[in-house]
N, C-alpha and C positions, 0 to 999 in steps of 0.2 A: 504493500500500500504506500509505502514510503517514508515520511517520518512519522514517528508517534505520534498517539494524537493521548492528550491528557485532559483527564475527567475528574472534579472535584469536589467533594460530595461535604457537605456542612449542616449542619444543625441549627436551630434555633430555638425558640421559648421555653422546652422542658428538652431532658436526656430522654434515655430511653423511647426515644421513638421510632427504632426502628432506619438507623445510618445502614448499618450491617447490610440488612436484608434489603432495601433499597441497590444498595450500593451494587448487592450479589444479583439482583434481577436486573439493571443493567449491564450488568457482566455477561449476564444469561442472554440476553436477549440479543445484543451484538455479537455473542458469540454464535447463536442461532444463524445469524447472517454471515458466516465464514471467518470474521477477524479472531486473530489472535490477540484474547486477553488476559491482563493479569489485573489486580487485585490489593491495597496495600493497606493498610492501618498506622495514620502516626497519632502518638498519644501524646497528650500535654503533659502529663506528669513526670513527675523529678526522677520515680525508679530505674532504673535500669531497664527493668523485665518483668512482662505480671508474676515473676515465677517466684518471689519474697512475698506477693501483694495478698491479702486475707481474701478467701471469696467471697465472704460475707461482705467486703464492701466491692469488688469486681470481678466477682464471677468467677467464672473454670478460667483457670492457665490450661492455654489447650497448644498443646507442643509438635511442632513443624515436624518434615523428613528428616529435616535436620540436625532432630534436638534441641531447638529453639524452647524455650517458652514464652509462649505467646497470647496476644487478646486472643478472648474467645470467637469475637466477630473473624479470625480466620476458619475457626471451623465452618460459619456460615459458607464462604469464597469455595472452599473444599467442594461442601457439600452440593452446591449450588452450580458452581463449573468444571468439577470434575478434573480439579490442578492439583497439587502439590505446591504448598507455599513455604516458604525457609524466614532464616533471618529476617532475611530481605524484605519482606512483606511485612515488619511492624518493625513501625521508630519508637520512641520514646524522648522523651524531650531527655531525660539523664541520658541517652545513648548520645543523643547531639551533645550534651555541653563536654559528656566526655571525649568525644573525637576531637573538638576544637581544644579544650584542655591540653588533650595527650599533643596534639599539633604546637599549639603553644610550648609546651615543655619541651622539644625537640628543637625548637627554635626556628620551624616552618613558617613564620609569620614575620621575619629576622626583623625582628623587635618592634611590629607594630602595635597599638593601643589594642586591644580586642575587645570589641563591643559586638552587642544584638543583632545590631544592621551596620558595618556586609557579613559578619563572620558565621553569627548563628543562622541568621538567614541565607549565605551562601551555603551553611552543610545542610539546612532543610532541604534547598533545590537541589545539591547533589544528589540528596538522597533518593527526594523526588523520579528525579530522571534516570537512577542507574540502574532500575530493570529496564528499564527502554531501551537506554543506552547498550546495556548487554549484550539481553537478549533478544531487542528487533521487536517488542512487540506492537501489535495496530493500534491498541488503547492501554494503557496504564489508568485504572479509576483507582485515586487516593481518598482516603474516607478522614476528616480528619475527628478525631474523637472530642468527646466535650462541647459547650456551649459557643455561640458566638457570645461577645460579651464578656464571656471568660478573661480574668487576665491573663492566664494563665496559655489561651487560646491565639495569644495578637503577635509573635512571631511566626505563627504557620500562616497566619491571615495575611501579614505581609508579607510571605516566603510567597504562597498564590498570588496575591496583587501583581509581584513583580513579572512572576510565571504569567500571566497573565498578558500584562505587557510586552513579553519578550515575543511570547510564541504564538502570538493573535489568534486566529482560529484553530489554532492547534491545541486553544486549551478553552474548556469548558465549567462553569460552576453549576451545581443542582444543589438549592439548597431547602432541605429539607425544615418544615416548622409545624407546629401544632394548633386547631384552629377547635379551642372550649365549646361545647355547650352548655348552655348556661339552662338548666332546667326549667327554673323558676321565670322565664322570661319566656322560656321556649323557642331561642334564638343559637344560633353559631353566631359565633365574636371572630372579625379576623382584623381586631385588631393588636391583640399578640402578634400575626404573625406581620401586620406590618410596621410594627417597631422593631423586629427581630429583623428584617431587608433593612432599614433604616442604620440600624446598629454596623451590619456586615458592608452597606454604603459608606457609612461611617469612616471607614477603613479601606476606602478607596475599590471595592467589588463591588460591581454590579450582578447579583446573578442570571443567570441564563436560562434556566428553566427554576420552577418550585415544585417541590411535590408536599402538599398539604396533608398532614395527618389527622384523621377524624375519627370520632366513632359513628357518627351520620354521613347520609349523601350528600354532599355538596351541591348547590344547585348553578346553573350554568350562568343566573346573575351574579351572584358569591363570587365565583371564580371570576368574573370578567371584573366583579367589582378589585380583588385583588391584583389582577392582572395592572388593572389602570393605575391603582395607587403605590405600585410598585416596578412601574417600568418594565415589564414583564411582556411577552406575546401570549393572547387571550391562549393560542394552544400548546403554552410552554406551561399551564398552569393546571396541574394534574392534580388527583387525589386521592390518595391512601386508607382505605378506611377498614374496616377488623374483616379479616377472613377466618374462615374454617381454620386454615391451616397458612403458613409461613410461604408454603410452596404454590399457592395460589397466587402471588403476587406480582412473580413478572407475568403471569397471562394476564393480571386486571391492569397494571403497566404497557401491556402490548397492545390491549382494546383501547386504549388514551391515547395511544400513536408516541410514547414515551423516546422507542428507540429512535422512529421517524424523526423526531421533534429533534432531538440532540445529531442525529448524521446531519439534515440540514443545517445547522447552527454550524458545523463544523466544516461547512462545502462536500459532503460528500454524497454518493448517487444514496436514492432512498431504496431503488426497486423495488419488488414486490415482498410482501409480509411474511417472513417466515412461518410455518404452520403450527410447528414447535410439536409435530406429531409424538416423541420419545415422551418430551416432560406431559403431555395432557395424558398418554397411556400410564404413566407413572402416579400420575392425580386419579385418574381414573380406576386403578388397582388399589391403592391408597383408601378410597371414598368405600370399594366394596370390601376391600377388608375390616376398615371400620364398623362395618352391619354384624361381623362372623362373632362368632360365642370368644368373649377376651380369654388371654392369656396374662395370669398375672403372676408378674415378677418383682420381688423384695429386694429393692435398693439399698443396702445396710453402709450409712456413712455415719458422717460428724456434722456436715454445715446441710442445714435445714430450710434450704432453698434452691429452687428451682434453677436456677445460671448457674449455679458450683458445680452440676454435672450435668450442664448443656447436652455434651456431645455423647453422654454415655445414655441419655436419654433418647436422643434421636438417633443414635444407632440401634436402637432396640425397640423403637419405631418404626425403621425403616426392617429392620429383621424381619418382623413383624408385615408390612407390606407384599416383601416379595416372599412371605410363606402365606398369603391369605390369610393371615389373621390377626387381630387386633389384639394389641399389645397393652397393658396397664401397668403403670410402674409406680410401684408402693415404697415410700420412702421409710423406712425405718430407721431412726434417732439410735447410734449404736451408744452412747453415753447412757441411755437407758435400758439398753438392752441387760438379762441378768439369764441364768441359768434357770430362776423361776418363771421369767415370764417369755421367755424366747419361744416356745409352742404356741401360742397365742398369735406372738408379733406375725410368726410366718407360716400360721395355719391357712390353708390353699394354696399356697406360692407352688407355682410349677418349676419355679428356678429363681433363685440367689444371685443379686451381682454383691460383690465385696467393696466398695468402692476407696478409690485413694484418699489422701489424707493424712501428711506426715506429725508428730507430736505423737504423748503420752495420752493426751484425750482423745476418748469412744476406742480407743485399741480393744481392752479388755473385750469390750461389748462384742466387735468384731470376731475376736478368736472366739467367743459364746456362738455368735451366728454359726461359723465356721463348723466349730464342734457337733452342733444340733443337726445340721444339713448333711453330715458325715456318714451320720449314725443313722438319721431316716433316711436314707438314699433319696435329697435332694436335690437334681446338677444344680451345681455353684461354680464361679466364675470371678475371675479378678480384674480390677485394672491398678496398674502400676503399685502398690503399697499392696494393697489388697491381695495383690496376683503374687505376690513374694508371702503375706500370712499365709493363705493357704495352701502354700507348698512348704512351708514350715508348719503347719501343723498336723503335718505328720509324725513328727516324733517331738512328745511332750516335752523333753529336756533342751531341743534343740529352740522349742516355744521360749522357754524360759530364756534362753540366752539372747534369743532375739528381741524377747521385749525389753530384756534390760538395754540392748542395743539402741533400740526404740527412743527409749526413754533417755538416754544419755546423749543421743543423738538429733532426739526430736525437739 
């Protein structure tokens, strides 16, 4: 195709609305159309890596080919384009300041002041551009995480401003924003989300297309009415509203003309609509396994929330799919778990997953699950921590030594 073409996906008025999957259904959808693409994640935060980060406050560290650990929104990319993501695919703002640091300390810079803008902002665009640069691909869409507004957010914001201006049509914003309803009124408010364009104007971007998140339909005045008060083309101004399922949403993206909307914006031919025949049979298997009599299986962790084990969840939904059957995944709290009441916790489970979780906290609970499934012959199954207990709790003394391991090490 020729040079890359870069796509820049942002956020507005609340988190969690859904960047990931946005970001993954236009991956999906241009990929549908022949190009080669990839996928990346930069995060504002100071860590390094999700892989110290609690998931209690962000979710599954979900780990590359690589051995990375990484945002969980790469499991989405995974699952959604059928790539392999590595390092490469999530920055972190501690990873930038450390590159420019470590450059500094070498004397790379031979003895310039080092500030935000060029230095931090030159390693975001490196970063930006070096799966393009690599590996040649047609699109690069960067998701970037957090709020606009964020302080935390305004070196990536001018990292794309300049991206922006360098590489004209070559580069694209889709910013995603949240649009209330207000019950007691009985109205949708968009005017969050035009304070949220306002804010991201603010800062020198204009965006290019909007994709609005609702839990209602949007009406086609709504949308024109946004479109106008934000500069926007009435059909760059799309709408996101709750589906069935995750996987439903580049088809409801491809009936808005999403992917059309962005190849124009970027000069490029629209042709005709891909039919996306694999992923609708896949929706479509999906839909009828969900009717079949469930299959339920006993998730035995420590964190008591639904993103700590994103991917171990929809892998065993999808299991589940291509067996025709529907799959139930029962979360059992292994801090509670005990020798008395573990019969109980995993009375009908047709199978045990162990799930990971390094520390001395819920272990006990775990080797209980472990034990009780042993002895009633029922399949049980590990992932990472978990998948090391129960090949150690085959021999009791070997238990002991491990958890003291555990504990000393956890």
């Amino acid at each position: 195709m020729g040079e890359t073409k870069y796509i820049f996906v942002t956020g507005g008025v609340a988190s969690s609305l859904g960047k990931g999957i946005i970001s993954s259904s236009i991956g999906k959808l241009l990929q549908a159309r022949g190009y080669n693409v990839t996928i990346q994640k930069f995060d504002p935060y100071i860590n390094i890596d999700p892989g110290t980060l609690n998931p209690y406050e962000h979710g599954e560290c979900y780990v590359t080919v690589d051995g990375h650990e990484a945002d969980l929104d790469l499991g989405h990319y995974e699952r959604f384009l059928g790539i392999q993501t590595t390092k490469a695919n999530n920055i972190t703002t501690g990873r930038i300041y450390k590159s420019v640091i470590d450059k500094e300390r070498r004397g790379d810079y031979l003895g310039k002041t080092i500030q935000v803008i060029p230095h931090i902002t030159d390693e975001i665009k490196r970063n930006v551009k070096l799966l393009g640069n690599k590996y040649k691909f047609d699109f690069v869409i960067t998701e970037i995480g957090g709020t606009v507004g964020d302080i935390e957010s305004l070196p990536y914001l001018e990292s794309i401003r300049q991206l922006k201006w360098e590489l004209g049509k070559n580069a694209l914003c889709v910013h995603l924003t949240y649009v209330p309803y207000l019950a007691a009124a009985g109205e949708l408010k968009t005017k969050p989300t035009q304070h949220s364009v306002k804010e991201l104007q603010s800062v020198g971007i204009q965006p290019d297309v909007l994709v609005l998140r609702a839990e209602h339909p949007l009406s086609d005045g709504l949308r024109k009415k946004v479109a106008q008060f934000c500069n926007v083309d009435d059909k760059a101004v799309v709408q996101s509203i709750d589906a069935e399922t995750i996987y439903e949403v580049p088809i409801l993206m491809q009936a808005q003309g999403l992917d059309s909307t962005i190849l124009e914006k970027m000069g490029l031919p629209v042709g005709e609509t891909p039919g996306l025949g694999p992923w609708r049979k896949f929706l479509e298997r999906r839909h009828a396994a969900e009717t079949k009599e469930p299959i339920n299986i006993a998730l035995v962790g420590k964190y008591d929330l639904q993103d700590a084990y994103k991917s171990i969840r929809e892998a065993l939904s999808q299991a589940g799919t291509y067996n025709d059957r529907k799959v139930e995944v029962h979360f059992v709290n292994s801090e509670k778990l005990t020798d008395e009441n573990v019969g109980e916790a995993l009375k009908g489970m047709a199978g045990v997953m162990i799930g990971p979780g390094f520390g001395q906290r819920g272990i006990d609970g775990k080797f209980v699950a472990i034990k009780y499934t042993r002895t009633h012959d029922i399949p049980t199954f590990g992932i990472c921590l978990g998948s090391a207990m129960y090949r150690h709790r085959i021999c009791p003394q070997r238990i002991g030594i491990y958890r003291r391991q555990l504990t000393r090490n956890g």
